[in-house]
VEXTIZA-829742 format. One record per residue (C-alpha): z, y, x; residue number from 1. Coordinates in Angstrom, 1 decimal, always signed. Each point is the difference from the previous one (the first is absolute). Last residue first. Layout:
N
c3;c2;c1;n
Z;Y;X;NUM .
...
END
This chain:
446
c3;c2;c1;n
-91.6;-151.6;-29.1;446 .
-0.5;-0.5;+3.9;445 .
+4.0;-0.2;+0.6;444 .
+0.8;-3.9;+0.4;443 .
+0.8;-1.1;-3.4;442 .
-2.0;+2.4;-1.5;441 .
-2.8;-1.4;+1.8;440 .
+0.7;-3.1;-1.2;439 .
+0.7;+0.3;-3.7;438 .
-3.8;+1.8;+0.8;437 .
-1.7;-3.0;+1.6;436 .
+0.9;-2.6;-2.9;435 .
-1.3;+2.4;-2.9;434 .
-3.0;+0.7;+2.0;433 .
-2.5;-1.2;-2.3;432 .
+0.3;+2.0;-3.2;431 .
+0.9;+2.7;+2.8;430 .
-3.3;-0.1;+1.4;429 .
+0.8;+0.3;+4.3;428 .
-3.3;+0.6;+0.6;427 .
+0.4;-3.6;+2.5;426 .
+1.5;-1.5;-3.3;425 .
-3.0;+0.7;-2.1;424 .
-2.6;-0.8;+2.9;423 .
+2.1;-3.6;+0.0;422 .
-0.7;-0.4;-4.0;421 .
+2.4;-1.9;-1.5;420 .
+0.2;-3.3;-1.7;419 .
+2.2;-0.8;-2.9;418 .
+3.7;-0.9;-0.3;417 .
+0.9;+3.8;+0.5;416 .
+2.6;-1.1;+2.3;415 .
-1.7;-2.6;+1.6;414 .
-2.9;+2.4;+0.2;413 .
+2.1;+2.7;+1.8;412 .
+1.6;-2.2;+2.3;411 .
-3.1;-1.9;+1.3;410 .
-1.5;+3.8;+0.3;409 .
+2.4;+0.6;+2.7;408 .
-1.8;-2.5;+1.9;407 .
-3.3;+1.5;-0.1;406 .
+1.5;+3.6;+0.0;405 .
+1.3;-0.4;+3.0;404 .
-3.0;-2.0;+1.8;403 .
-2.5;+2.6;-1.5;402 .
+2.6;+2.8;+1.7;401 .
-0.2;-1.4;+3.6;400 .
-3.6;-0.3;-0.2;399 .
-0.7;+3.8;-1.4;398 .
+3.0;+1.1;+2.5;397 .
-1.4;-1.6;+3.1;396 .
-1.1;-3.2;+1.1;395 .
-3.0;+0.3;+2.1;394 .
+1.2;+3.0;+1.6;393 .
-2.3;+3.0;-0.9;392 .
-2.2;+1.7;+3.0;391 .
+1.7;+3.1;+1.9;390 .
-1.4;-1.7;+3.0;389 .
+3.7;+0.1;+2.5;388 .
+3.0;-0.2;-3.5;387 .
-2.7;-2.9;-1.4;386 .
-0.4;-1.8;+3.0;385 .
+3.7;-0.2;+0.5;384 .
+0.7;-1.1;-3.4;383 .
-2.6;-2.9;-0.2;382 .
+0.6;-1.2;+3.9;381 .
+4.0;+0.6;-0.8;380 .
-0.7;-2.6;-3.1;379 .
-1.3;-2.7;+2.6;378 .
+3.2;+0.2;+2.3;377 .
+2.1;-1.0;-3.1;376 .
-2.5;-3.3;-0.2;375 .
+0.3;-0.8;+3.5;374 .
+3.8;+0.3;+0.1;373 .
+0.0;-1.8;-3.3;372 .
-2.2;-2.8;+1.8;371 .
+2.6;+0.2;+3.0;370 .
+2.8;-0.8;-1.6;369 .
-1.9;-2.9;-2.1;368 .
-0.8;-1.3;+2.9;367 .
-4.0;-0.2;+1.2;366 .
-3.1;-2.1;-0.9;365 .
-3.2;+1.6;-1.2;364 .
-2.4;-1.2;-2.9;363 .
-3.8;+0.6;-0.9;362 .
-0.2;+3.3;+2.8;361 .
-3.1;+2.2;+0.4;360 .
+0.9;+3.0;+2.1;359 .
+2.9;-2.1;+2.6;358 .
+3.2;-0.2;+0.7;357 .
+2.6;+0.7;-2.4;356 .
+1.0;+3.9;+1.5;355 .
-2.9;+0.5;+1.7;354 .
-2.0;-0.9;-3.1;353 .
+1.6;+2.3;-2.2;352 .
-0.2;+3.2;+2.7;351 .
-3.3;-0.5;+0.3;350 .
-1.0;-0.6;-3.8;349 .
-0.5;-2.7;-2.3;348 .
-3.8;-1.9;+0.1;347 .
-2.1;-1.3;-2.6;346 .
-3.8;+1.0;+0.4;345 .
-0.6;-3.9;+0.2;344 .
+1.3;-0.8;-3.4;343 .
-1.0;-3.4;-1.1;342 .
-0.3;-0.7;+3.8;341 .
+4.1;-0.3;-0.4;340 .
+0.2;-2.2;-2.2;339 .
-2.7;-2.6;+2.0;338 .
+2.7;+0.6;+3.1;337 .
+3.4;-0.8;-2.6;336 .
-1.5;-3.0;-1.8;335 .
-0.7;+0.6;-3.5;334 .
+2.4;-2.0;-1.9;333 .
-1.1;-4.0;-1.1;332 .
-1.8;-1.2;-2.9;331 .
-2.9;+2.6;+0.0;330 .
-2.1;+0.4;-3.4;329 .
+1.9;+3.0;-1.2;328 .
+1.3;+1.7;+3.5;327 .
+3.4;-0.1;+1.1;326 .
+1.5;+2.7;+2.4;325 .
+3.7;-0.5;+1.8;324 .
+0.7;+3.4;+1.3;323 .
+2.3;+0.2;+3.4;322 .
+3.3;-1.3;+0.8;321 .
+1.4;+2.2;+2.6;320 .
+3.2;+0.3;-1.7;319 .
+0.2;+3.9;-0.7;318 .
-1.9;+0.2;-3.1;317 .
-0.8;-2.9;-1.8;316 .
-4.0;-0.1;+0.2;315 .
-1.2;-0.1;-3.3;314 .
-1.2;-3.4;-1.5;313 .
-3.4;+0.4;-0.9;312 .
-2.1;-1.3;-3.1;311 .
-3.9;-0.8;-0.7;310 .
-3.1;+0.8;-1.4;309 .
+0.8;+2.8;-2.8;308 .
+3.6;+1.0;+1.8;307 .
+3.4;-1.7;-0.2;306 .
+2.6;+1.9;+2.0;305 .
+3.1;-2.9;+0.7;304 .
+3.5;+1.3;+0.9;303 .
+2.6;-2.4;+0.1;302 .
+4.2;-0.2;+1.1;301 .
+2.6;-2.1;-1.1;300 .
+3.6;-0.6;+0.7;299 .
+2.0;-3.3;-1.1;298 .
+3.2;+0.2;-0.8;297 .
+1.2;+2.9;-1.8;296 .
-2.7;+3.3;-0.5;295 .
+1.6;+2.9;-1.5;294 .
-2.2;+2.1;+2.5;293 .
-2.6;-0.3;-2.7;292 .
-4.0;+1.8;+0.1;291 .
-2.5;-1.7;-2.5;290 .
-3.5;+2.2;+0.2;289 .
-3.2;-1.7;-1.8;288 .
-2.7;+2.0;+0.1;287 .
-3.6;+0.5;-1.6;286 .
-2.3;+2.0;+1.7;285 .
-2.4;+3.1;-2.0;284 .
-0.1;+2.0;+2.6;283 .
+2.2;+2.4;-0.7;282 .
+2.3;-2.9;-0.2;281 .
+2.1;-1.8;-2.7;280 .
+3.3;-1.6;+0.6;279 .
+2.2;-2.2;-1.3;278 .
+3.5;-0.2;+0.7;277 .
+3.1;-2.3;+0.5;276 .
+3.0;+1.6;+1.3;275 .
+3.3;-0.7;+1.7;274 .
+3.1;+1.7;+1.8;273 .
+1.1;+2.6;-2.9;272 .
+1.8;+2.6;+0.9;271 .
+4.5;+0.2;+0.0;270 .
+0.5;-2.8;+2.4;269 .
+3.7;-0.9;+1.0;268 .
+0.3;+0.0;+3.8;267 .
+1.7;-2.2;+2.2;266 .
-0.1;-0.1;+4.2;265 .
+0.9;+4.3;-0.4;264 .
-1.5;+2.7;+2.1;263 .
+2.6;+1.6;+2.4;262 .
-2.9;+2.0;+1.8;261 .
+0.6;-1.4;+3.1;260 .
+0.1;-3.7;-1.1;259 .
-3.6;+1.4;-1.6;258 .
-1.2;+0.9;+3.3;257 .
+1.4;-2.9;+1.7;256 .
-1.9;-3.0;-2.0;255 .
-2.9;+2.1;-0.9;254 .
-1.7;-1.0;+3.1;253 .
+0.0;-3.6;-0.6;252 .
-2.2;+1.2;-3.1;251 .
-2.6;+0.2;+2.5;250 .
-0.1;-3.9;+0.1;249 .
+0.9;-2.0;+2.9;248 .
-2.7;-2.9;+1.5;247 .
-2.5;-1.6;-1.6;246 .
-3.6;-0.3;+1.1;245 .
-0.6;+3.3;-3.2;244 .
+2.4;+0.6;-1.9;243 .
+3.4;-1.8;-1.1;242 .
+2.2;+0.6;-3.0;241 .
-1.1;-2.4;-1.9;240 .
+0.0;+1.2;-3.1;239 .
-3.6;-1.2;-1.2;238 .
-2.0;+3.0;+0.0;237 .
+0.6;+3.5;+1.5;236 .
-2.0;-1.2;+3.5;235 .
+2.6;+1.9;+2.5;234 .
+3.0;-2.1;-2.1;233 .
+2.9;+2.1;-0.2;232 .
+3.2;-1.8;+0.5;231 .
+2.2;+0.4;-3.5;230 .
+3.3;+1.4;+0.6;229 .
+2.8;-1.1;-1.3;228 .
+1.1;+0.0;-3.6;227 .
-1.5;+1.3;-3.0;226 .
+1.2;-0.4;-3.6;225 .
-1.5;+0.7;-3.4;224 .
-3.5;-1.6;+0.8;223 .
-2.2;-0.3;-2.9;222 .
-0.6;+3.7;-1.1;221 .
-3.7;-0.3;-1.4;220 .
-3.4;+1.7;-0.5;219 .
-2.9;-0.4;-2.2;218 .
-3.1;+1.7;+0.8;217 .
-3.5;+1.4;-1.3;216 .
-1.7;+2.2;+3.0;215 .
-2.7;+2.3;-0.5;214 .
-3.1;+1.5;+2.3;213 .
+1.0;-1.4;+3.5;212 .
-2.0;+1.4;+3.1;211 .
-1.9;-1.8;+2.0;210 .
-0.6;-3.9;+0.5;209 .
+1.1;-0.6;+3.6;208 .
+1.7;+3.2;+1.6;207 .
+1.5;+1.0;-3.4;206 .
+1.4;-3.5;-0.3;205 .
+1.3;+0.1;+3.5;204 .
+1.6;+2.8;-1.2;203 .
+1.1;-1.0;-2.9;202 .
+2.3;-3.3;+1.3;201 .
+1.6;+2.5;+3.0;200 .
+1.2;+2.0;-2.8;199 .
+1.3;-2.4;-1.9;198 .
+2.5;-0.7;+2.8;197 .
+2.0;+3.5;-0.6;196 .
-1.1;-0.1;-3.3;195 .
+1.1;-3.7;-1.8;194 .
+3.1;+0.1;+2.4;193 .
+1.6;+2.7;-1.3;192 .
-1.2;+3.9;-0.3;191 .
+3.5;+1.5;+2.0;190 .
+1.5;+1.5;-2.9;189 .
-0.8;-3.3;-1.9;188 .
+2.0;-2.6;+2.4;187 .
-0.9;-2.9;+1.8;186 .
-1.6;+1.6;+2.7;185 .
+3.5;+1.8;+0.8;184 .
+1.4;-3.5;+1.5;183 .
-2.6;+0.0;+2.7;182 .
-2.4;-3.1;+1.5;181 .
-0.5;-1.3;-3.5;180 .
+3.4;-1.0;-0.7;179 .
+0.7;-4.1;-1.4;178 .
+0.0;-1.5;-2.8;177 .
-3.9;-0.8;-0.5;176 .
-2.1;+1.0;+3.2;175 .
-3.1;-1.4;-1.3;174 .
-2.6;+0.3;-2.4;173 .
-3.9;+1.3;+0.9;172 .
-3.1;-0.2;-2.1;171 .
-3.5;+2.3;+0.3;170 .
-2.9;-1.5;-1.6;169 .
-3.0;+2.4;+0.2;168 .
-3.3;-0.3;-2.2;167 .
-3.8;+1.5;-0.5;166 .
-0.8;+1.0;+3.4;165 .
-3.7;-0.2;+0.1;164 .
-1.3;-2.3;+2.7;163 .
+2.8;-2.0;+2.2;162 .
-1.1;+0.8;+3.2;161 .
-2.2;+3.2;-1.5;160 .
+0.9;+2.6;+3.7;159 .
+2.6;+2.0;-1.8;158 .
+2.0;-3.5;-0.6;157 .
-0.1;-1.0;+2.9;156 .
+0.7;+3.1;+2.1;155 .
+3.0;+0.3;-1.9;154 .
+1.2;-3.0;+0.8;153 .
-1.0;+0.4;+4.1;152 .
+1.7;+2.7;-0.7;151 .
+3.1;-1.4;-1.1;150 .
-0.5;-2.5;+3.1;149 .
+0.7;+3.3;+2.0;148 .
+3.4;+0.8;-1.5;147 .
-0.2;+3.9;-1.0;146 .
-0.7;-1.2;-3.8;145 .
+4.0;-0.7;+0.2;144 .
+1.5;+2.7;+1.8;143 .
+0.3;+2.9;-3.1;142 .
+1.7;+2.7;+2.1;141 .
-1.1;+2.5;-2.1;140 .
-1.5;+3.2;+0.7;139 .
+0.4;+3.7;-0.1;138 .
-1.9;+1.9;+2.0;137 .
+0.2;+3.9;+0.4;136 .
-1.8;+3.0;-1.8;135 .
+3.3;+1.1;-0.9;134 .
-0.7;+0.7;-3.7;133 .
-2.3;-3.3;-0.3;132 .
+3.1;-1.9;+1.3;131 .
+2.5;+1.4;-2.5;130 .
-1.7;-0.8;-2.8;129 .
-0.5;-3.5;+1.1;128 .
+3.8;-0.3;+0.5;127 .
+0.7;+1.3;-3.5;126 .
-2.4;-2.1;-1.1;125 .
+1.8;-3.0;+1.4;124 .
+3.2;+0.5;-1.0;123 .
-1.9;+0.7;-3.8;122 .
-1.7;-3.0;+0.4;121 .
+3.4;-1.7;-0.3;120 .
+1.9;-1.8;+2.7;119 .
-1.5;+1.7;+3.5;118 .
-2.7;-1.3;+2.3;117 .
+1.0;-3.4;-0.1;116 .
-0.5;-0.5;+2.6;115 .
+1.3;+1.8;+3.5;114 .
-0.8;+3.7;+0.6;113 .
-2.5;+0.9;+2.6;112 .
+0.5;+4.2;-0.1;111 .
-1.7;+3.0;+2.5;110 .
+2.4;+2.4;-0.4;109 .
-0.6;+3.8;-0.5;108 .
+3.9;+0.6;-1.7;107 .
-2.1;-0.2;-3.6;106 .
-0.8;-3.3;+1.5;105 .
+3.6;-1.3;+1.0;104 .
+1.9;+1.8;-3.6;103 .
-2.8;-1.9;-2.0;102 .
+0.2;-3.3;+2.0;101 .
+3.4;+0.1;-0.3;100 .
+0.5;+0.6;-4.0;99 .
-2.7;-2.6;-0.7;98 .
+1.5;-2.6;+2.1;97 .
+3.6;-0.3;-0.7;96 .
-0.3;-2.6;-2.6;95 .
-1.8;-2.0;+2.2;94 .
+2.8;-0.6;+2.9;93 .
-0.8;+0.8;+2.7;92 .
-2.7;+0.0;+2.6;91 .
-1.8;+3.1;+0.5;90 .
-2.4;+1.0;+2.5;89 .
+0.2;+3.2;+1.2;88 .
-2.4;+2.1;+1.9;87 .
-0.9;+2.9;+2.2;86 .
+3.9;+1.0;+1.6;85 .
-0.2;+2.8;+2.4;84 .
+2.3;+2.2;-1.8;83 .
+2.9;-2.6;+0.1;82 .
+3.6;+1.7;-0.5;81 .
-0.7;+1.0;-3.5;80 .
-2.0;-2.8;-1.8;79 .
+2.6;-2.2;+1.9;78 .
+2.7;+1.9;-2.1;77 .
-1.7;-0.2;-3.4;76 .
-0.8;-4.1;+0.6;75 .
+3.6;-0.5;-0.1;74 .
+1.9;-2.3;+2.4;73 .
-1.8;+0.8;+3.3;72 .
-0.2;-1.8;+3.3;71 .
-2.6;+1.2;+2.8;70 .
-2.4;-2.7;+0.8;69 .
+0.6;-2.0;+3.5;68 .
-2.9;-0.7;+2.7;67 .
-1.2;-3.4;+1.0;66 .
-2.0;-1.2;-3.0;65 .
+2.0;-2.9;-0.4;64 .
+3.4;+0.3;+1.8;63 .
+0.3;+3.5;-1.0;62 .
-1.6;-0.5;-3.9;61 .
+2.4;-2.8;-0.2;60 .
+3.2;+2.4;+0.7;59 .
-1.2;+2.6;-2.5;58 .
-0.9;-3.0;-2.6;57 .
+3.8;-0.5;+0.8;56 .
+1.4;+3.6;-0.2;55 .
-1.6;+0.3;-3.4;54 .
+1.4;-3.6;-1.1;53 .
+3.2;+1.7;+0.8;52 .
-0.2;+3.7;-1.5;51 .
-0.7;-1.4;-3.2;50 .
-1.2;+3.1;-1.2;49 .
-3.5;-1.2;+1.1;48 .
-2.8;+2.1;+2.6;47 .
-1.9;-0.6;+3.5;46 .
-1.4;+2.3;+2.3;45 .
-2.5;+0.5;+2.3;44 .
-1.9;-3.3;-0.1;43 .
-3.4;+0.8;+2.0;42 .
-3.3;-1.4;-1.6;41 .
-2.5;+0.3;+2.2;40 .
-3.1;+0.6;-1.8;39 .
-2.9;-2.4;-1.5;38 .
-3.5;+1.6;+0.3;37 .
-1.1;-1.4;+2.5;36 .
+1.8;-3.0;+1.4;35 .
+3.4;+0.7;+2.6;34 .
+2.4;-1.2;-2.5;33 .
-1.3;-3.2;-0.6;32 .
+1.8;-2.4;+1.5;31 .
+3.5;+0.6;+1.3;30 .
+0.3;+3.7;-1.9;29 .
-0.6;-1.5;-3.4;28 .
+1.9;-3.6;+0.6;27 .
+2.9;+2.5;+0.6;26 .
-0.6;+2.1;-2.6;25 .
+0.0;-3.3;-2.3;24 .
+3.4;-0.8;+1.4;23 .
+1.0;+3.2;-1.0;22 .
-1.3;-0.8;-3.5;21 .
+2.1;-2.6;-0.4;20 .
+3.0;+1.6;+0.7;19 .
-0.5;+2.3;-2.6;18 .
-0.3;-2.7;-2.3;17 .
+3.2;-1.3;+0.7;16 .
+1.7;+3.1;+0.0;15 .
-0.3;+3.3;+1.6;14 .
-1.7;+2.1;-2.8;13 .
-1.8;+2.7;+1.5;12 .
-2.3;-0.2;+2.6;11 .
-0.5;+2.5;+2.0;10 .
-3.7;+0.8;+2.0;9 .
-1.5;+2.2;+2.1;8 .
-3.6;-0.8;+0.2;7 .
-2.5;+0.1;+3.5;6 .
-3.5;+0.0;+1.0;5 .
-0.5;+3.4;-3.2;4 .
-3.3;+1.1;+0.6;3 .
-1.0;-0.2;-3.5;2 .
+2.7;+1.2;-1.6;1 .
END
């Protein structure tokens, strides 16, 4: 693969998301796409049983990218009529996700499958499994760490800001009453709430403070009803729908596809919406996880990591805001210029900077349209550099998995009233797993 310039690509699931990641290609191909290293990425084909919201993202992909992806209901059928086809990225629906990405890499596809990764661990080891026996990548589309200020968090912290990192705070309610961008994320088939945006929560845990090592958790049902759609905040804190300098959200772009898909303004919730955990980390940090989308009134939103000489406020992703460090001793934040010489080997990548604007960046100012454009563009960098050098994506099925079982674990230990190991649950221990496995059976894994 190394001398692969170019990569045929479908993408499978036509809705919302999907159309997202178009938008990314096109950010792709308009800056970055001629740096070393990162292919063109040429949409071929595009994939949903809805045959209208298919036909649309087939339409967009004309007027955007100037050429128009053959049209296919089943994924079987485009499999057949498209030889040339390299990669897939899938955007659908979570539940449909391990028995895709299995069918697409045993079929020699390169696969970038949306978070979560699957449901279960067992969704996900199936796709891991089949990944190793194709010798072809498989990685998630896990956009948050991608953000350039999220570097320059993670820099911090690598580089000592904050000294040893003994403690994370991670608290976020909102959206209470009304849908969470898609009816089917409030129910249990489809993982709820608490994992498809949990997800996002564990990774940039993982990319922060490392693996968790047990999670203790209690978990709640407080909204019965749902109604109208919730606008989806780019920063995932406060609920107010805006990202960025203002402007639309991406969830303006669901507003067709589901209409298209007949998805209902009311939906009774069948999962749980809220949790309170603690965590431990391999490390040996302390944290403090509260995730609710049965939020009314007043939203709220705040991560602090609290270190042996001081504490940082993560960058929240995709609004340009960059880290707020305090040091012990120091009444006032770091200033952005004298944060930045605390790590002056910190830089993002070629294809990063082009797209926000420069190597070492403290904040940024665009839309929130075109942040997720920026931010979609930044996972093909990862996915296309890993299908051209053979080297791992930076989050791929051991990253996608941790988040998985991270979350799932809140269910396990709030059913076991006790807390859980998160290596148990990623073996898939059935004293552990009781949670995953009613699942699996529910959706054809058992």
């Amino acid at each position: 693969m190394g001398t692969m310039d170019h990569v045929n690509l479908a993408i499978v699931g036509c809705g919302g998301m999907g159309t997202r990641h178009l938008y990314g290609m096109k950010e792709y191909a308009s800056i970055v796409g001629d740096v070393r290293e990162h292919p063109v990425f040429r949409l071929v084909a595009v994939c949903d049983p809805n045959e209208r919201n298919a036909n649309l993202l087939a339409d967009t992909a004309a007027t955007e990218l100037g050429e128009r992806p053959r049209v296919f209901l089943d994924v079987e059928a485009m499999l057949a009529a498209t030889p040339e086809l390299d990669a897939v990225d899938i955007t659908t629906e979570p539940r449909l996700h391990h028995n895709l990405a299995a069918e697409l890499l045993a079929a020699g596809k390169h696969v970038l499958v949306e978070k979560p990764m699957a449901l279960t661990v067992a969704g996900c080891n199936k796709m891991m499994a089949a990944a190793a026996r194709a010798r072809r990548v498989l990685a998630v589309a896990e956009n948050y760490r991608r953000d350039p200020l999220v570097r320059l968090t993670h820099a911090l912290l690598e580089g000592g800001a904050i000294g040893e990192r003994w403690m994370l705070v991670d608290a976020s309610v909102s959206s209470g009453g009304r849908i969470v961008i898609t009816p089917w994320r409030h129910k249990k088939a489809y993982g709820g709430t608490l994992l498809d945006v949990g997800v996002h929560n564990v990774d940039l845990m993982l990319y922060g403070f490392g693996p968790v090592e047990q999670v203790y958790a209690q978990i709640a049902l407080f909204d019965r009803i749902r109604k109208g759609m919730r606008r989806q905040g780019s920063g995932g804190s406060g609920g107010s729908g805006r990202g960025g300098r203002g402007g639309p959200s991406p969830s303006s772009i669901y507003t067709i596809t589901n209409a298209n898909a007949g998805m209902p303004d009311e939906v009774e919730p069948d999962v749980e919406d809220s949790a309170v955990a603690t965590l431990r980390f391999a490390n040996g940090a302390l944290g403090q996880w509260t995730l609710s989308h049965a939020g009314h009134g007043q939203g709220f939103g705040k991560k602090v990591y609290y270190g042996s000489r001081g504490s940082l406020e993560p960058a929240p992703p995709r609004t340009g805001r960059g880290p707020q460090l305090s040091l012990d001793g120091r009444r006032e934040p770091v200033p952005p210029e004298e944060m930045l010489a605390l790590v002056p080997n910190f830089s993002v990548d070629e294809g990063t900077a082009r797209l926000f604007g420069g190597t070492r960046l403290a904040a940024y100012e665009f839309d929130a349209m075109a942040i997720d454009r920026k931010i979609q563009a930044a996972v093909l960098i990862d996915f296309g550099r890993a299908i051209v050098t053979g080297a791992a994506p930076e989050v791929g099925g051991v990253e996608g998995r941790h988040a998985v079982a991270v979350v799932n674990a809140l269910f396990e230990s709030a059913r076991l009233n006790r807390p859980v190991s998160v290596a148990a649950v990623e073996a898939d221990d059935p004293t552990v797993s009781g949670w995953q496995h009613a699942l699996d059976a529910e959706i054809g894994l058992a």
